[in-house]
C-alpha positions, -999 to 999 in steps of 0.1 A, spaced: 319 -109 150 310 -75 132 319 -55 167 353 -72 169 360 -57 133 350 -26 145 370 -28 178 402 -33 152 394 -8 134 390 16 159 424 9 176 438 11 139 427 46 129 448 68 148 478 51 136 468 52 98 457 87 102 491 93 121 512 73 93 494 95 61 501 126 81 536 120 88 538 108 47 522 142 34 539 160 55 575 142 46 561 147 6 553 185 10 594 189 28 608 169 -3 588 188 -26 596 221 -14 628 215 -9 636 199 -41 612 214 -72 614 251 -63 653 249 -71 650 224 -98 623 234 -122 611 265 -107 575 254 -91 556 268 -64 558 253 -31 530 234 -21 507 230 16 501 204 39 468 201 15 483 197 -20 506 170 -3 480 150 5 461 154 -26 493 141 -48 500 112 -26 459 104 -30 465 110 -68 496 86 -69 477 61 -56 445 62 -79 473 63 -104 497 39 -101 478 18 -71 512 24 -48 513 20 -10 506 -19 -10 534 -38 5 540 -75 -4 526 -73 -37 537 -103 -48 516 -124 -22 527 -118 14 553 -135 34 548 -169 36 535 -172 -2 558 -199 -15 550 -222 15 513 -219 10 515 -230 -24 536 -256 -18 513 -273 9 484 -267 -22 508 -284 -45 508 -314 -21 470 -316 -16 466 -319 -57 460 -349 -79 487 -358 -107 462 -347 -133 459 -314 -112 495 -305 -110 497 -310 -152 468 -292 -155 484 -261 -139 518 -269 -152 499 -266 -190 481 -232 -174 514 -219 -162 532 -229 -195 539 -194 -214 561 -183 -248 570 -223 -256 592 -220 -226 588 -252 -204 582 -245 -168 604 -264 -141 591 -300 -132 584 -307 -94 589 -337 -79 573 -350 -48 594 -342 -26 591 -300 -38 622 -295 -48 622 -283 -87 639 -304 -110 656 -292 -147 634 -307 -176 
């Protein structure tokens, strides 16, 4: 199992080196091109590209796509919703209750329903 992993990430690697090359590189044009002539700063390398798209991301945790579960999220928790109890569902409807604001009802069928 652990060499198939490796396999993966072996055929991935040159194209995730490939795609932060091509991203530094497309930073360091933008850059140069825009905050010379805007706020009068040096142009930067290759190097300093990379090192500000590194900092970005230890700063602001960038470069994740679907953050907001993947495709295929609202499906996946419909088919949990199915597989719970009645006293599981209120139980999460209480947990998912937030400000007084009452969270939409579900019937069985999954289609919200206006309380």
């Amino acid at each position: 199992m652990k060499r198939r992993g490796f396999a993966r990430f072996l055929k991935i690697a040159p194209f995730a080196s490939l795609a932060v090359g091509v991203i530094s590189l497309l930073v360091m044009s933008l850059w140069n091109a825009l905050m010379p002539g805007i706020f009068s700063l040096p142009a930067i390398s290759f190097w300093q590209a990379l090192g500000l798209l590194i900092l970005s991301k230890i700063l602001f945790g960038g470069f994740r796509p679907f953050r907001g579960g993947g495709p295929g999220w609202r499906g996946r928790m419909m088919a949990r919703w199915e597989q719970m109890t009645p006293e599981e569902r209120e139980k999460f409807r209480q947990g998912m209750r937030c400000g007084g604001r009452r969270s939409p009802e579900v019937s069985n069928s999954g289609a919200e329903v206006r309380a």
